[in-house]
Backbone as a chain_set.jsonl record, in Angstrom:
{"seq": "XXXXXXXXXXXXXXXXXXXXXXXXXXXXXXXXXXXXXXXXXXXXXXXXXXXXXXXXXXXXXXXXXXXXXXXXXXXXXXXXXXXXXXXXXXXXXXXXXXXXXXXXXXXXXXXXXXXXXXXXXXXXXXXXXXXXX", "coords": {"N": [[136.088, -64.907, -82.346], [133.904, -66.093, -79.783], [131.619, -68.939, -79.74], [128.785, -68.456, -79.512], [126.1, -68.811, -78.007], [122.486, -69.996, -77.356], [120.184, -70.184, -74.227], [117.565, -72.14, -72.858], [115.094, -72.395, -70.909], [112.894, -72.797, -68.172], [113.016, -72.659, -65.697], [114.791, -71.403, -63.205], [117.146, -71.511, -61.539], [118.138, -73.721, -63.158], [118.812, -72.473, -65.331], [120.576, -70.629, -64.794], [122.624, -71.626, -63.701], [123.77, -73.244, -65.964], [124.301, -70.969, -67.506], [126.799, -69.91, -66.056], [128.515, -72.145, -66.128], [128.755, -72.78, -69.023], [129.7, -69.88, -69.688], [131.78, -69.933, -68.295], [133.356, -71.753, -69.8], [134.128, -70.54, -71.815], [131.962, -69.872, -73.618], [129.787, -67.201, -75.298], [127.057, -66.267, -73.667], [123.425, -66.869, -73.782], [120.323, -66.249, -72.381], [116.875, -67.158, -72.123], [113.038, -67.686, -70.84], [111.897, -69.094, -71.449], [109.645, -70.493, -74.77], [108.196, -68.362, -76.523], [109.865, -66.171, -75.762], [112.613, -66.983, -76.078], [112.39, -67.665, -78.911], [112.197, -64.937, -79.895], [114.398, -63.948, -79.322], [116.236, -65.331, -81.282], [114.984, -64.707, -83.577], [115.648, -62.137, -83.843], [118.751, -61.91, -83.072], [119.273, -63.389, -85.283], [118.764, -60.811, -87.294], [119.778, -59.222, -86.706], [122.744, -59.979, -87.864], [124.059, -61.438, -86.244], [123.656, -64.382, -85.492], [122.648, -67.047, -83.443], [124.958, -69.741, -82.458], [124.802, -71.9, -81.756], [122.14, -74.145, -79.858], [120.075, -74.347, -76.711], [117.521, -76.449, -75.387], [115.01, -76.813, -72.879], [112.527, -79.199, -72.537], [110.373, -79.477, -70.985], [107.996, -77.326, -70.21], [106.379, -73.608, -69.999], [104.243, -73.633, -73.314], [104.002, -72.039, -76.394], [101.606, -70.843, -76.051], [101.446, -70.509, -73.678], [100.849, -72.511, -71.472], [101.754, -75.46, -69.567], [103.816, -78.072, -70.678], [104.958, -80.723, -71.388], [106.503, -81.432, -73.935], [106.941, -78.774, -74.931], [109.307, -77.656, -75.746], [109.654, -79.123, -77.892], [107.859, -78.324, -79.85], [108.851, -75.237, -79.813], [111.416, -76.071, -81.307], [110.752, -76.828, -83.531], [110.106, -74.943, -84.738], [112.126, -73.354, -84.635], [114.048, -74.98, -86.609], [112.573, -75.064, -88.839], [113.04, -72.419, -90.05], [116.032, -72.157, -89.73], [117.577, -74.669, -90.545], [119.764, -75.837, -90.797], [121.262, -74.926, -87.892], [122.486, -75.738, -85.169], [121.001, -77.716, -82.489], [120.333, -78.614, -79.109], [118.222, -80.31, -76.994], [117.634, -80.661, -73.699], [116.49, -82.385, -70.585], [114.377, -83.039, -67.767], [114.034, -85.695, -67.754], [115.72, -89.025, -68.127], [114.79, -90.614, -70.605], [114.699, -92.87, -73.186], [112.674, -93.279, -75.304], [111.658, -90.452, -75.007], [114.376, -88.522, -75.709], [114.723, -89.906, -78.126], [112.3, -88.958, -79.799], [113.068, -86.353, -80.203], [115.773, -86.178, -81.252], [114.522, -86.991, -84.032], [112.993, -84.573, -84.077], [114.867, -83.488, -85.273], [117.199, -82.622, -83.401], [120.242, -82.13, -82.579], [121.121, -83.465, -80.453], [120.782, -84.854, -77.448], [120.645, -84.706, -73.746], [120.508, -85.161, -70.478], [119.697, -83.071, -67.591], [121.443, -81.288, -65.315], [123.972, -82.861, -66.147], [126.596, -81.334, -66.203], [129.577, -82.108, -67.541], [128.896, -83.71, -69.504], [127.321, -82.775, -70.979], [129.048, -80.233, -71.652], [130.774, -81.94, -73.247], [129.191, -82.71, -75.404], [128.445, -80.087, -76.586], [130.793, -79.34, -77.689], [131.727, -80.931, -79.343], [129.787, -81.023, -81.138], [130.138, -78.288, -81.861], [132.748, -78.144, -82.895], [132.54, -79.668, -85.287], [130.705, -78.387, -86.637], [129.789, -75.412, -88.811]], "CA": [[134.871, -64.625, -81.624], [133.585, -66.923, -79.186], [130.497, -69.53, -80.524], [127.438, -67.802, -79.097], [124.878, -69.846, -77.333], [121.164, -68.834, -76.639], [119.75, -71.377, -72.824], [116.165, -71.844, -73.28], [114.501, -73.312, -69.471], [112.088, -71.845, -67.329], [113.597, -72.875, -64.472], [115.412, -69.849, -63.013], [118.191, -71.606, -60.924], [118.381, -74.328, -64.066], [119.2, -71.676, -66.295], [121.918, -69.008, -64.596], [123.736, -72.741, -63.644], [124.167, -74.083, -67.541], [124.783, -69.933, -68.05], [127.655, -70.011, -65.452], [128.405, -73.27, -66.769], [129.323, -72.239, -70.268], [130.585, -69.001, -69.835], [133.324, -70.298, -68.051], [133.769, -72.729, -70.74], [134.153, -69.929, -72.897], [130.674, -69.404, -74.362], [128.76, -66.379, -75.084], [125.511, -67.254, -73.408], [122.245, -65.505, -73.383], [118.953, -67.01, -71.845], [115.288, -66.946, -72.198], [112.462, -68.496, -69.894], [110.592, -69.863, -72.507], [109.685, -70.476, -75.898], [108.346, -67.015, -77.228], [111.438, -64.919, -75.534], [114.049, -67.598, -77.15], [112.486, -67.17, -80.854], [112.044, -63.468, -80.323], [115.998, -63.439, -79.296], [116.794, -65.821, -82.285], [115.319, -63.861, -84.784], [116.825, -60.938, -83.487], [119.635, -62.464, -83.639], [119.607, -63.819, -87.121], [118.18, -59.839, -87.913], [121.611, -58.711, -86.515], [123.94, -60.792, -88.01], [124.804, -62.389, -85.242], [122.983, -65.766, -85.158], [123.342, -68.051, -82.22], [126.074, -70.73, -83.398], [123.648, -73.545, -80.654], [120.636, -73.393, -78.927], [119.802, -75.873, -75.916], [116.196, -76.159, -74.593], [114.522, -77.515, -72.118], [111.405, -79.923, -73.01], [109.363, -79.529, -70.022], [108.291, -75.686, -70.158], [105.546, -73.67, -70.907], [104.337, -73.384, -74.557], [103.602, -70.735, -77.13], [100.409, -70.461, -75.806], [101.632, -70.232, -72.045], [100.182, -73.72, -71.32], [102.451, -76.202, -69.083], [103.506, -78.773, -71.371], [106.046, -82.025, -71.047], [106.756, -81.473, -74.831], [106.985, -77.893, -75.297], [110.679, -77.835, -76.482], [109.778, -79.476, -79.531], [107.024, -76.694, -80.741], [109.904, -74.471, -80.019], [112.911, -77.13, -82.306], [110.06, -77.113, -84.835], [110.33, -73.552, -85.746], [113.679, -73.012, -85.068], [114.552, -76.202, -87.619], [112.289, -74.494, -90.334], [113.828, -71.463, -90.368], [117.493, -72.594, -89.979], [117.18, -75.953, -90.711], [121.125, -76.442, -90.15], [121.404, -74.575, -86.55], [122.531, -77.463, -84.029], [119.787, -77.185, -81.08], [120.41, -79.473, -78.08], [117.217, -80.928, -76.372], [117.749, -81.438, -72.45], [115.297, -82.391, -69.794], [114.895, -83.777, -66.1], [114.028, -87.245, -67.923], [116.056, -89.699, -68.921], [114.146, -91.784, -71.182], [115.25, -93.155, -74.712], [111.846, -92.7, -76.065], [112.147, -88.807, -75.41], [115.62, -88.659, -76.513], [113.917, -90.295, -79.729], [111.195, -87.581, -80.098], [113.702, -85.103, -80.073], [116.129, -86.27, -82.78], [113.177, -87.446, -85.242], [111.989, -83.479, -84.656], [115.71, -82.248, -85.745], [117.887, -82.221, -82.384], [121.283, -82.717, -82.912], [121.724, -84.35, -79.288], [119.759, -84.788, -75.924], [121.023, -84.763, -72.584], [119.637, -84.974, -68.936], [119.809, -81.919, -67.41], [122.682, -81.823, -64.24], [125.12, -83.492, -66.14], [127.561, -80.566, -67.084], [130.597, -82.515, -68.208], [128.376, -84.639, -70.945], [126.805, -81.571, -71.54], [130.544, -79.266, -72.647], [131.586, -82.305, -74.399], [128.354, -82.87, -76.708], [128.315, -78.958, -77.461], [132.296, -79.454, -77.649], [131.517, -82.188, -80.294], [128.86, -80.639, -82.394], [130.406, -76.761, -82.763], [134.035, -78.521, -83.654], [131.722, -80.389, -86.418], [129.57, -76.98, -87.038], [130.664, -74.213, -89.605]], "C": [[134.353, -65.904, -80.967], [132.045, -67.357, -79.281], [129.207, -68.586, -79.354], [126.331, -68.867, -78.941], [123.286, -69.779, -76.742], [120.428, -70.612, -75.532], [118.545, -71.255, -72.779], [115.576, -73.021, -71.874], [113.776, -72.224, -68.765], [112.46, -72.173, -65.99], [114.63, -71.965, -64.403], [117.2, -70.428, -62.791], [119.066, -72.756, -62.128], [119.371, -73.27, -64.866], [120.49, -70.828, -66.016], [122.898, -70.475, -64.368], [124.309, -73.005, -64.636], [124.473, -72.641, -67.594], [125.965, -70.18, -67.607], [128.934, -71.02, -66.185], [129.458, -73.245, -68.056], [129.759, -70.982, -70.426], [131.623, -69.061, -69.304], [134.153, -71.17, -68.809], [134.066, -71.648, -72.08], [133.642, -69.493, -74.16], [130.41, -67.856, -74.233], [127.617, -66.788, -75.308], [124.644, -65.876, -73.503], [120.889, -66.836, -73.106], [117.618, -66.547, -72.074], [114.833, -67.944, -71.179], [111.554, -68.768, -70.833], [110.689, -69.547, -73.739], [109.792, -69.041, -76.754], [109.439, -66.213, -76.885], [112.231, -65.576, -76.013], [113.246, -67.243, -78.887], [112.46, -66.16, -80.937], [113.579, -63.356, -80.057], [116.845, -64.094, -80.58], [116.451, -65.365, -83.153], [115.732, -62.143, -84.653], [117.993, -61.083, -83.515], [120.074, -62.641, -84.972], [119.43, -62.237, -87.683], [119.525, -59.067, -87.935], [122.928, -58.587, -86.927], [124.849, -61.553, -86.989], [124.2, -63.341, -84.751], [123.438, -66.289, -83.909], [124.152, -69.18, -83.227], [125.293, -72.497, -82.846], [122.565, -73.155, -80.13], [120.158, -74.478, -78.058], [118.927, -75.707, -75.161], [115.989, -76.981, -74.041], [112.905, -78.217, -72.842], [110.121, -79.495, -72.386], [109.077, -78.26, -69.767], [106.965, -75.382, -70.591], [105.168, -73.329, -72.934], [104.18, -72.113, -75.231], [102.598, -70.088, -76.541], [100.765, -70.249, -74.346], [101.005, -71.211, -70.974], [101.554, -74.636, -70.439], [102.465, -77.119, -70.278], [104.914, -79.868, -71.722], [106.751, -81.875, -72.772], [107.124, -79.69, -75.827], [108.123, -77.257, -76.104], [110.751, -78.046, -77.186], [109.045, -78.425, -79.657], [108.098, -75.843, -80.981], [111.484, -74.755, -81.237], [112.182, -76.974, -83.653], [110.587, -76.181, -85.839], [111.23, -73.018, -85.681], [114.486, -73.602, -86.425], [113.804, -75.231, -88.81], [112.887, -72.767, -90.811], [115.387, -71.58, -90.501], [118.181, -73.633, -89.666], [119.024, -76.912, -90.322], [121.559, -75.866, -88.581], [120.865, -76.057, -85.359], [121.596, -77.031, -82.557], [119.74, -78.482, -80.85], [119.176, -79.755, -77.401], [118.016, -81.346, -75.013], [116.436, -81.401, -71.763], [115.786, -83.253, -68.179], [114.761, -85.292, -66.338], [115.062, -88.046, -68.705], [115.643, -91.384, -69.601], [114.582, -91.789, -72.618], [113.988, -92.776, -75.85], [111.799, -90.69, -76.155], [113.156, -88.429, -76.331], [115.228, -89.132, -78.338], [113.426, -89.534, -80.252], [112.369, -86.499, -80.509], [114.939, -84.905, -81.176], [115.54, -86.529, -83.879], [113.035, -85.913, -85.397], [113.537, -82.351, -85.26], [117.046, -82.043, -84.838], [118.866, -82.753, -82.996], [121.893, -83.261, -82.117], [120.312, -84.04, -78.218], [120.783, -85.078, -75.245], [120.234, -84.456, -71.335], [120.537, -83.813, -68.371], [120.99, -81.932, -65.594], [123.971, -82.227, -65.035], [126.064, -82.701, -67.195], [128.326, -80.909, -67.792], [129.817, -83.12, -69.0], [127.942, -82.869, -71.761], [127.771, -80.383, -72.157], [130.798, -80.425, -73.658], [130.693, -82.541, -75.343], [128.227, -81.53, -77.412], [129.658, -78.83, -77.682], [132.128, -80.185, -79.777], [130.675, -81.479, -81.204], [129.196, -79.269, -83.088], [131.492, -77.273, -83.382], [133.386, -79.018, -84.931], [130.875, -79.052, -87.818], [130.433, -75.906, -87.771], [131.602, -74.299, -90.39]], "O": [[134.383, -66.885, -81.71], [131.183, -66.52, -79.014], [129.544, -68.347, -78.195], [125.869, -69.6, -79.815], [123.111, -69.466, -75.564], [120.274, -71.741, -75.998], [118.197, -70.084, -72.631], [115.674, -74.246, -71.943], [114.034, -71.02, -68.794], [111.777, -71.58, -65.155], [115.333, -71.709, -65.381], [118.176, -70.064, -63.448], [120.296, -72.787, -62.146], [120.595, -73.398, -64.909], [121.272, -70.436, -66.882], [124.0, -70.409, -64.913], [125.53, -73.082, -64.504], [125.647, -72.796, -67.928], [126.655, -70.726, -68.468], [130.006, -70.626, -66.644], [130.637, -73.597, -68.056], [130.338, -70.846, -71.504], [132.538, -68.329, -69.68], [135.353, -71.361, -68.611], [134.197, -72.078, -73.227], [134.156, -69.046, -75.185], [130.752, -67.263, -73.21], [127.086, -67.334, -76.275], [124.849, -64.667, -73.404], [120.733, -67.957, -73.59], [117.443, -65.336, -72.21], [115.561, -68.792, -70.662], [110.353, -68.527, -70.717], [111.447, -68.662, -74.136], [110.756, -68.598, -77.378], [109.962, -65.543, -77.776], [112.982, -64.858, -76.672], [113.771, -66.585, -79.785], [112.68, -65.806, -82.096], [114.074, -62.465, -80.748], [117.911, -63.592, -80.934], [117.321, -65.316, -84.023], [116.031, -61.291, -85.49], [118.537, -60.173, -84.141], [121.02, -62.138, -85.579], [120.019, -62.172, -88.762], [120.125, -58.503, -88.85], [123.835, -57.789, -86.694], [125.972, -62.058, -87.029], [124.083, -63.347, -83.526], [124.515, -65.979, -83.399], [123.965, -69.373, -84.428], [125.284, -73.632, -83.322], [122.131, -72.013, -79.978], [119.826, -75.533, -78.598], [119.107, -74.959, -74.201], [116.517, -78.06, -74.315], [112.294, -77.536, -73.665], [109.076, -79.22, -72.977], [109.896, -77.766, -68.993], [106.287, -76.163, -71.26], [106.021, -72.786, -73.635], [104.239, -71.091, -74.546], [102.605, -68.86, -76.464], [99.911, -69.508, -73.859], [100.697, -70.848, -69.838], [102.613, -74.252, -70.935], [101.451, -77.161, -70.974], [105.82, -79.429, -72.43], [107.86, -82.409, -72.738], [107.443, -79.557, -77.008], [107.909, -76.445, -77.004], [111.694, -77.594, -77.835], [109.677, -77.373, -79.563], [108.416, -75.599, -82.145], [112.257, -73.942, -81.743], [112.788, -76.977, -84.725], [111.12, -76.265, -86.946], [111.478, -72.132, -86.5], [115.287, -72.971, -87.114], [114.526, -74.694, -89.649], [113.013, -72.289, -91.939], [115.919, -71.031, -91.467], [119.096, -73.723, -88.848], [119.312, -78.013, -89.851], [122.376, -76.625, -88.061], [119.92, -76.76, -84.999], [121.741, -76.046, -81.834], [119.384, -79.37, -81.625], [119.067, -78.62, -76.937], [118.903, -82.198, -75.069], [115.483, -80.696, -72.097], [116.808, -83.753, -67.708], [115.173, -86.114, -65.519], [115.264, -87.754, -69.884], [115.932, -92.553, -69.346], [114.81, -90.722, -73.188], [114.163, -92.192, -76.919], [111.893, -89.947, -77.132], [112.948, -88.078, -77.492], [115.538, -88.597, -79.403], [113.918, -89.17, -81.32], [112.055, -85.809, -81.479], [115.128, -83.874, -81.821], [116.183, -86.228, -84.884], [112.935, -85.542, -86.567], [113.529, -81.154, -85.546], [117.966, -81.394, -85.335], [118.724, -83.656, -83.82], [123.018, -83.686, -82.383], [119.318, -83.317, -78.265], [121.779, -85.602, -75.744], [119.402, -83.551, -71.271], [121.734, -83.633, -68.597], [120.976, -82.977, -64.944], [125.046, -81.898, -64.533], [126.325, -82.99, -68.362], [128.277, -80.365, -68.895], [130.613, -83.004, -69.931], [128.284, -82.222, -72.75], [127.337, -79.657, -73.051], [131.026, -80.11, -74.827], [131.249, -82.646, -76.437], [127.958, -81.53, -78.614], [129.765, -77.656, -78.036], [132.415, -79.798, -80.91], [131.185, -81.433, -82.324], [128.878, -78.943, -84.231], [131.495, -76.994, -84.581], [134.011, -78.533, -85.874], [130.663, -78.947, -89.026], [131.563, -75.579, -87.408], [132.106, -73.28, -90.862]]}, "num_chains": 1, "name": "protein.A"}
């Protein structure tokens, strides 16, 4: 069965690209535009038996509350991490700054990446499912 992947960006054209992206890489993808529709598909998921195997969000998005918010990706890593505290969830964004990148493994991430750069982006989820399971 092929690792299952849930794309978490509110950016429309962001999102069907990294889908495209990885289903030609031989993912099963599924997407949300934000926080509440990715945890309502992950615990549907988990309710299923069919967990996501990754999960790779965007930072810059709005929040729970439907608020714009440069950090919103973590709220979302928070409560993914306390519920399935080993599920590898990727952090990308349009910044590349080391202090972000920081924030984002401190809250649990098991990588960051700037957002565009497909080939880093197959081989770090390459790297973490070969590791995973």
């Amino acid at each position: 069965m092929e690792p299952r992947i849930l794309i978490v960006d509110d950016e429309v054209n962001i999102l069907r690209s990294m889908e495209k992206t990885l289903s030609r890489a031989g993912y099963e993808v599924e997407t949300a535009l934000g926080n509440q529709e990715a945890y309502d598909l992950f615990c549907q998921a988990r309710a299923t038996s069919q967990p996501f195997d990754l999960i790779i969000l965007d930072l810059n998005m709005p929040d729970f509350a439907g608020k714009e918010s440069k950090y919103a990706g973590l709220e979302l890593l928070t409560r993914l991490k306390a519920i399935s505290p080993a599920l590898p969830v990727i952090a990308n964004s349009a910044w590349d700054e080391v202090e972000t990148a920081k924030r984002c493994l401190e809250a649990g991430a098991a990588d960051y990446f700037v957002k565009g750069r497909n080939e880093e982006m197959l081989a770090k989820i390459d790297q973490i499912l070969s590791g995973y399971g």
